[in-house]
Backbone as CSV, one residue per row, in Angstrom:
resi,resn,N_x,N_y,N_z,CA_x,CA_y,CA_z,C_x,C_y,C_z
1,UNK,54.897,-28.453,-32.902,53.629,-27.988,-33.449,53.560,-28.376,-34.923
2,UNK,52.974,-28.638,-35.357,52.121,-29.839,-36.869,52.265,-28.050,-37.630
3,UNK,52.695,-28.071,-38.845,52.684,-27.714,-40.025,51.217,-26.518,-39.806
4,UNK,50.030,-27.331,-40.311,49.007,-26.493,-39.928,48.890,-25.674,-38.706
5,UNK,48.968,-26.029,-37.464,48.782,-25.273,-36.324,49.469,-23.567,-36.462
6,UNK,50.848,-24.259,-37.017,51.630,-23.002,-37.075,51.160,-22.156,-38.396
7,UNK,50.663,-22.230,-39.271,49.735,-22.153,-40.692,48.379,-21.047,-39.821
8,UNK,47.895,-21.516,-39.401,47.026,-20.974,-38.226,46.993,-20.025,-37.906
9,UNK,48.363,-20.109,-36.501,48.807,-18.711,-35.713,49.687,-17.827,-36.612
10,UNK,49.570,-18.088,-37.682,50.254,-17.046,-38.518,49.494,-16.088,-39.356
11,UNK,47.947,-17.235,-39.449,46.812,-16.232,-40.221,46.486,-15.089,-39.169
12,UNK,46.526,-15.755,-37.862,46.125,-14.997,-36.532,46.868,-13.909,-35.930
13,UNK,48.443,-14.165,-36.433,49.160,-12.867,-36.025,49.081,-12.009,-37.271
14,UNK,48.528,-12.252,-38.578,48.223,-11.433,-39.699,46.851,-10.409,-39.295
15,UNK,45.950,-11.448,-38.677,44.763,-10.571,-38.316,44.891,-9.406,-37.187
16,UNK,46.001,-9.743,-35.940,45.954,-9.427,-34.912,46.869,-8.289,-34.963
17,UNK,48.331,-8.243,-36.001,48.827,-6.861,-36.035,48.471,-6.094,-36.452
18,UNK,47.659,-5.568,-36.355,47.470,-4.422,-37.603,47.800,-3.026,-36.743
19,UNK,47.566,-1.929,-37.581,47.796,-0.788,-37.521,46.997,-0.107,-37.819
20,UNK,46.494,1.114,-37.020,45.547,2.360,-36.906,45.929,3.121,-37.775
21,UNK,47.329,3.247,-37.442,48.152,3.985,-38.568,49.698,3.709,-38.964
22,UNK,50.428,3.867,-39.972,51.584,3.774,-40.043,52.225,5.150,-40.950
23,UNK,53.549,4.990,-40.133,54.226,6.645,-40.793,55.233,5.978,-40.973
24,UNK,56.254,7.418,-40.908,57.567,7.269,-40.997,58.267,7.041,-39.502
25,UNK,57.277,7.616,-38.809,57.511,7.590,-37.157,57.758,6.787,-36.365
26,UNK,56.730,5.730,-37.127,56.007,4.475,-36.629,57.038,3.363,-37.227
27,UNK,57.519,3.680,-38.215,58.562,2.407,-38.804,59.558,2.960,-38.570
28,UNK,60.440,3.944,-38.011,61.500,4.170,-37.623,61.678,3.482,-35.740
29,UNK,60.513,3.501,-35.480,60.299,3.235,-33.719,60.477,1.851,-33.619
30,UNK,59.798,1.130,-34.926,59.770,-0.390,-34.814,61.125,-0.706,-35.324
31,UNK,61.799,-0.239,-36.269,62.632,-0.389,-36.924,64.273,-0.299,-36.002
32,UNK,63.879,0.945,-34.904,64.754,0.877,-33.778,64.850,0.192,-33.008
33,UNK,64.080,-0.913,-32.532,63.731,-1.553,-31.723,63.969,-2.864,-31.829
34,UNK,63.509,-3.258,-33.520,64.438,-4.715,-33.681,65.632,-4.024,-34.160
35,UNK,66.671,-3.231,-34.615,68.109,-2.670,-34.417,68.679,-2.974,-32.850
36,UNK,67.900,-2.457,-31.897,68.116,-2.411,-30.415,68.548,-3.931,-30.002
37,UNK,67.446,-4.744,-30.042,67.303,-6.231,-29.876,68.345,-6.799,-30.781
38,UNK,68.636,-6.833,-31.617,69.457,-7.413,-32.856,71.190,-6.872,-32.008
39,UNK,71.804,-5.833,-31.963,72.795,-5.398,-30.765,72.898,-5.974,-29.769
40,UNK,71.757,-6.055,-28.869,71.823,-6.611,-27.696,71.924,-8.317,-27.936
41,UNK,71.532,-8.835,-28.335,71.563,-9.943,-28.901,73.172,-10.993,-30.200
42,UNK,73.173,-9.710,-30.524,74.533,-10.404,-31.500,73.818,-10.955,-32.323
43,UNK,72.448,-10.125,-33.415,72.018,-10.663,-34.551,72.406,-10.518,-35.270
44,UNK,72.983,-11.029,-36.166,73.715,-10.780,-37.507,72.597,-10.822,-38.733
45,UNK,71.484,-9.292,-38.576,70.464,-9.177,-39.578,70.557,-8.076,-39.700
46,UNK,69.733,-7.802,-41.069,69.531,-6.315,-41.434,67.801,-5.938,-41.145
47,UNK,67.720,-5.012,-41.318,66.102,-4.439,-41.449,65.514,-3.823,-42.253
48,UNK,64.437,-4.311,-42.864,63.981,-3.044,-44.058,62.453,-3.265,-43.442
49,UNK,62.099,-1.526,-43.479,60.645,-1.350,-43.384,60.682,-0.801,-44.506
50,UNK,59.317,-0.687,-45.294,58.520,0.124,-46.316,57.384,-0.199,-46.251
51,UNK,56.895,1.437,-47.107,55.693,1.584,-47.580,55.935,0.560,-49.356
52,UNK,54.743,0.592,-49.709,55.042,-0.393,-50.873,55.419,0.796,-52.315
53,UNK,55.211,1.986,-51.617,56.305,3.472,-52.587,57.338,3.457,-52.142
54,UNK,57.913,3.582,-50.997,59.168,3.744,-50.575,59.934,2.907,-49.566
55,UNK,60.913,3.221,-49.232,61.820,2.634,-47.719,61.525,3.922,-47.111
56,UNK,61.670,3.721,-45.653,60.978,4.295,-44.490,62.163,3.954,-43.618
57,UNK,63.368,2.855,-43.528,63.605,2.318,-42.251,64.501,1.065,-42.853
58,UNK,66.168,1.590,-42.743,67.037,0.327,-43.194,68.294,0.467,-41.979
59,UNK,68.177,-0.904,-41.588,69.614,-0.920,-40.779,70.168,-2.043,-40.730
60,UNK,71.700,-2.001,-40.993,72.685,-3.454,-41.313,73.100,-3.636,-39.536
61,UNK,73.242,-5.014,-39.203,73.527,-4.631,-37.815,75.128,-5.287,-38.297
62,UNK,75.897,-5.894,-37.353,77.389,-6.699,-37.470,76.829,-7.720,-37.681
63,UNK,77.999,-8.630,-38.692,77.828,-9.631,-39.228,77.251,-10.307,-40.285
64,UNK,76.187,-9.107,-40.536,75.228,-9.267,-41.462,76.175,-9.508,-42.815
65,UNK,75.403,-9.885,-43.972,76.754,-10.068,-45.253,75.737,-9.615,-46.704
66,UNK,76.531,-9.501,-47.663,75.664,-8.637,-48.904,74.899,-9.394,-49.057
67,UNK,74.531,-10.450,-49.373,73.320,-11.328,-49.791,71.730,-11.238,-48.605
68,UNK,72.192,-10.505,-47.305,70.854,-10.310,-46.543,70.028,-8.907,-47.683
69,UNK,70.185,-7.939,-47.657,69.574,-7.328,-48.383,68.688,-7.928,-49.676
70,UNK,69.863,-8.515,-50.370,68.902,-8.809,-51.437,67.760,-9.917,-51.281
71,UNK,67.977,-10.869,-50.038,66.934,-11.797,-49.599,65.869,-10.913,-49.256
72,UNK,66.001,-10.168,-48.648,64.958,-8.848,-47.887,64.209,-8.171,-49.083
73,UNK,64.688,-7.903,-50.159,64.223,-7.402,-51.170,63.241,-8.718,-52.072
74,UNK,63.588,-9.747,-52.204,62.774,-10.547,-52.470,61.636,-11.361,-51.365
75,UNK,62.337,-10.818,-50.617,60.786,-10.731,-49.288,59.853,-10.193,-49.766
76,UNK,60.352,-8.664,-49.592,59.389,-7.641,-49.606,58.850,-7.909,-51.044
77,UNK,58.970,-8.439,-52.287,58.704,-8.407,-53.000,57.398,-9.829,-53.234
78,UNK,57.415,-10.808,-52.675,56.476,-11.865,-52.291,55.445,-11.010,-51.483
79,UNK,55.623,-10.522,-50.245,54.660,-9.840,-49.674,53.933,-8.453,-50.152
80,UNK,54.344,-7.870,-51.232,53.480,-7.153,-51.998,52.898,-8.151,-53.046
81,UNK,53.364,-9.399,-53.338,52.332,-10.068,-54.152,50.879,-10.597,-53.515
82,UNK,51.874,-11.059,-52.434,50.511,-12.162,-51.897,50.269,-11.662,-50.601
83,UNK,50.015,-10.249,-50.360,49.959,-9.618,-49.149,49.653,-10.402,-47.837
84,UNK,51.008,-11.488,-47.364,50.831,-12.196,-46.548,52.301,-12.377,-45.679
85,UNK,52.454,-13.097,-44.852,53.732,-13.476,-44.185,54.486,-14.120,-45.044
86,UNK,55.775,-13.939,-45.505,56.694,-15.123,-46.202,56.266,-16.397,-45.806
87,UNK,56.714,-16.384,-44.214,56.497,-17.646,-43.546,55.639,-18.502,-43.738
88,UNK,54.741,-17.877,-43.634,53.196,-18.427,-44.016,53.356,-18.932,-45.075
89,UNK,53.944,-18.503,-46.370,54.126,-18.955,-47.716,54.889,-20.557,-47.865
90,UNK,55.870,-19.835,-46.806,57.377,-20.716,-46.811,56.123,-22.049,-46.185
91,UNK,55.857,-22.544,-45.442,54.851,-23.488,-44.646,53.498,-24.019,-45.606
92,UNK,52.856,-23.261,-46.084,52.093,-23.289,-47.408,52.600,-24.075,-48.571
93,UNK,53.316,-23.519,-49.377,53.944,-24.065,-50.237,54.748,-25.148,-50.135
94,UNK,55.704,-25.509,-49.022,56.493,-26.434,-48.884,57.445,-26.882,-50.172
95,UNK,58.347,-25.867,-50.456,59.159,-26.205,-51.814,60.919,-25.791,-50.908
96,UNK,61.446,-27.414,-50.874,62.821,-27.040,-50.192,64.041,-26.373,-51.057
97,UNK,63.460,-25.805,-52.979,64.262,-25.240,-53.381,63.913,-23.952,-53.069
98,UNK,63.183,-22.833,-52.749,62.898,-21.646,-52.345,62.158,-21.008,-53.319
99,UNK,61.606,-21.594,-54.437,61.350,-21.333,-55.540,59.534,-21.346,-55.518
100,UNK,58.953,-20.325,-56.354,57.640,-20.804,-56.254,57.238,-21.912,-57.700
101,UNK,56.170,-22.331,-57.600,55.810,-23.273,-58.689,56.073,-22.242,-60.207
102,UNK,56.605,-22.923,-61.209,56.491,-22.856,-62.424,55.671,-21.751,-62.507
103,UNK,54.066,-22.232,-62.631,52.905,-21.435,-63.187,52.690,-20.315,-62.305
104,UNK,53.335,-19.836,-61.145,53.052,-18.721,-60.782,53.870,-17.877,-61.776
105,UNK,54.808,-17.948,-62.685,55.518,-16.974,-63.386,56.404,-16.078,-62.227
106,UNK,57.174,-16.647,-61.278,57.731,-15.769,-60.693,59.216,-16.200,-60.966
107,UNK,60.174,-15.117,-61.215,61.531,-15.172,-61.746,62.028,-15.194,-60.126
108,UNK,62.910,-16.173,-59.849,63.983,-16.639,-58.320,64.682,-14.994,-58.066
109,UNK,64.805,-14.547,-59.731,65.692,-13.077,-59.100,65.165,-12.132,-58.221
110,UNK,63.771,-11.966,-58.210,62.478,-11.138,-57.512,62.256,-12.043,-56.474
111,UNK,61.947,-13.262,-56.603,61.502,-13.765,-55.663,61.683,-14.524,-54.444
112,UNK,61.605,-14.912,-53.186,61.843,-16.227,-52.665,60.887,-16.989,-51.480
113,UNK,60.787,-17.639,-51.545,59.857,-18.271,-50.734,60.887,-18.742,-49.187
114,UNK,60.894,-17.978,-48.335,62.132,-17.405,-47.022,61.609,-16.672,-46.197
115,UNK,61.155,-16.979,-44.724,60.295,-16.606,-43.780,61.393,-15.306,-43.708
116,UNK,60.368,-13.915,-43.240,61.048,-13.171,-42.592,60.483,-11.253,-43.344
117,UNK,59.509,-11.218,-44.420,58.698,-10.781,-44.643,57.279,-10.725,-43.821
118,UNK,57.010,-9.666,-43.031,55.548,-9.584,-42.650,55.067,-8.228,-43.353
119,UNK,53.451,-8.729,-43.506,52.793,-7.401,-43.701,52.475,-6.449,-42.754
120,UNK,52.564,-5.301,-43.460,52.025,-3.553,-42.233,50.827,-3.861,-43.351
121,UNK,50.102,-3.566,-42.229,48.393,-3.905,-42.481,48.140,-2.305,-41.479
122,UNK,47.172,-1.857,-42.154,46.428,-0.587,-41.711,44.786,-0.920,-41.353
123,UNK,44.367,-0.512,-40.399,42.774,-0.952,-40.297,41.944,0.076,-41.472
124,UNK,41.786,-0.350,-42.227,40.766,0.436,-42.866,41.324,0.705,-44.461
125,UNK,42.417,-0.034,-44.757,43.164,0.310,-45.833,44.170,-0.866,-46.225
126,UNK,44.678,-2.200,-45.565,44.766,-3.216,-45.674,46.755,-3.257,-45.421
127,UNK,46.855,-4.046,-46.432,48.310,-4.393,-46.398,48.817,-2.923,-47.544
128,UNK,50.085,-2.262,-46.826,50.223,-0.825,-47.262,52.034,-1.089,-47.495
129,UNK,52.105,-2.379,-46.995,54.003,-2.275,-46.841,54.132,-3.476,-45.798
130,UNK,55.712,-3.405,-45.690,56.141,-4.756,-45.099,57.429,-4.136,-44.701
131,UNK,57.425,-5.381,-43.368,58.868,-5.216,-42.546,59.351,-6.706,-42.921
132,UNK,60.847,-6.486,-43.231,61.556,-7.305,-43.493,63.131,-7.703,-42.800
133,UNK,63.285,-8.491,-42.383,64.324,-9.190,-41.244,65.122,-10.224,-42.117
134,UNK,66.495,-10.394,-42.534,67.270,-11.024,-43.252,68.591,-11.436,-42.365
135,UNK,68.733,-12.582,-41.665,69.969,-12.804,-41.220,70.170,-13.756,-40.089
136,UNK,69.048,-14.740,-39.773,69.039,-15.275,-39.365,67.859,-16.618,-40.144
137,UNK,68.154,-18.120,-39.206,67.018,-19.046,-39.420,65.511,-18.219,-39.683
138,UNK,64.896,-18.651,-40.714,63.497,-18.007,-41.104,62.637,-17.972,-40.141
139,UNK,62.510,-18.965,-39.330,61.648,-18.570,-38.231,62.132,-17.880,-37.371
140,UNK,62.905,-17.687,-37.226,63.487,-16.904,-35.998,63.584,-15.698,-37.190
141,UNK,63.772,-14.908,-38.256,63.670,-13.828,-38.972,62.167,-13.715,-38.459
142,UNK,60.999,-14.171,-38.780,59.586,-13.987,-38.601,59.462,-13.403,-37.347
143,UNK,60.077,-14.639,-36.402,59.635,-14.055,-34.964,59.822,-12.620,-34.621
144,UNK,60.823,-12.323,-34.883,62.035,-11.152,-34.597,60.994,-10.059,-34.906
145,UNK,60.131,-9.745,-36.679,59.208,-9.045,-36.574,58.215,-9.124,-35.655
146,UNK,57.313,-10.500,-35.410,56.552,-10.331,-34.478,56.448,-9.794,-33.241
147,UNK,57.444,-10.362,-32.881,57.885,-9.813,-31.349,57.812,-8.327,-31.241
148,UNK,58.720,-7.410,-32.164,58.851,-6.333,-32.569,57.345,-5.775,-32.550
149,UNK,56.110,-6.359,-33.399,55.218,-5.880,-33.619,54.095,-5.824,-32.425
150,UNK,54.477,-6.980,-31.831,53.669,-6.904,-30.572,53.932,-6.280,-29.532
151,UNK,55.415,-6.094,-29.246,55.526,-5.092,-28.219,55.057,-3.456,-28.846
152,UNK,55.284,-2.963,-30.055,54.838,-1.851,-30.293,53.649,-1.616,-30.351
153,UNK,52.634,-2.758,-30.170,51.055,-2.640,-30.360,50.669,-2.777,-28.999
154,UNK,51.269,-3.136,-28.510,51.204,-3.602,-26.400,50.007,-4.877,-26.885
155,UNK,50.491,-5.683,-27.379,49.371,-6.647,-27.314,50.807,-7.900,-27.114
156,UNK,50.124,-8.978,-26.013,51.006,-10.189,-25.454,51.439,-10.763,-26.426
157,UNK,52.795,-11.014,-26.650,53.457,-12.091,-27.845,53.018,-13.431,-27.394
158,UNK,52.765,-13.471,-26.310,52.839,-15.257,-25.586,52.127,-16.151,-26.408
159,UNK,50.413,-15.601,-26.992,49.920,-16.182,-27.524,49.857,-15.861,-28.977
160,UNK,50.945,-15.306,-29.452,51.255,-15.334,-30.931,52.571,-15.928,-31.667
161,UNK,52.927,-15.783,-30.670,54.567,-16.474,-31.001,54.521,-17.911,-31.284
162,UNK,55.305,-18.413,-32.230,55.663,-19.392,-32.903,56.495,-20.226,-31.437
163,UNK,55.993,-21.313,-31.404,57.420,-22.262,-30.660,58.605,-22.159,-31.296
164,UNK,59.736,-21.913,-30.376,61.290,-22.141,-30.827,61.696,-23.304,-31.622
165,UNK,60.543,-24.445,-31.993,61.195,-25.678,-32.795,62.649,-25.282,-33.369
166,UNK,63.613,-26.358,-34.053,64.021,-26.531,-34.823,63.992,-26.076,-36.530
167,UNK,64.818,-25.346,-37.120,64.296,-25.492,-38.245,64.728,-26.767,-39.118
């Protein structure tokens, strides 16, 4: 799939997750669920949900290593800028140092341009927080939320999911 296409279904799984509501309830359920999958699987990732006040929802699974967190933290920190998917960014931008341009003024220590940041979008109140996945290939970090997000919304991943390409 061409650069754009996937550019696309990413604006489309931005439009298509959203949330009625989000709690503590609600990101502990999702948050269990890629934990669950990540076990069953042998993912070597961590998880961070938040509100863009607080954490709501952190779990290290095996294997994971100190540097996933702090990638996760500069996730979450891109997606309260540009209330969007990393991924989306990461595909957008196209910079193979991880870095954003100069003139955005963004310091590498805050930041990174590294799929695996999505937005919690609320209907009626917008992007409120982000789930963040650190520990695997970036697309496969992205998916991992999606998947996650679509089974908790009961809406079909089939036609939101990214192809398995290569990274």
């Amino acid at each position: 799939m061409a650069v754009a296409d996937d550019i696309a279904l990413i604006k489309r799984q931005e439009e298509t997750l959203v949330f009625t509501a989000f709690d503590e309830a609600v990101a502990f359920k999702i948050g269990s669920a890629i934990r669950d999958r990540a076990l069953a699987e042998n993912m070597p990732v961590i998880v961070d949900i938040r509100t863009f006040d607080r954490p709501l929802f952190y779990a290290a699974m095996p294997g994971s290593n100190a540097s996933n967190p702090d990638w996760a933290r500069r996730k979450i920190n891109v997606v309260r800028r540009y209330l969007r998917s990393t991924y989306r960014l990461v595909l957008e931008q196209q910079r193979p140092d991880r870095t954003f341009k100069i003139g955005e003024g963004l310091d590498i220590a805050d930041y990174v341009l590294a799929g695996g940041g999505f937005p919690v979008t609320v209907k009626g109140a917008g992007v409120i927080g982000v789930i963040a996945v650190s520990g695997l290939p970036e697309r496969q970090d992205h998916g991992v939320v999606v998947d996650a997000l679509c089974e908790h919304l009961g809406i079909e991943k089939r036609g939101l999911a990214l192809s398995a390409e290569a990274e």
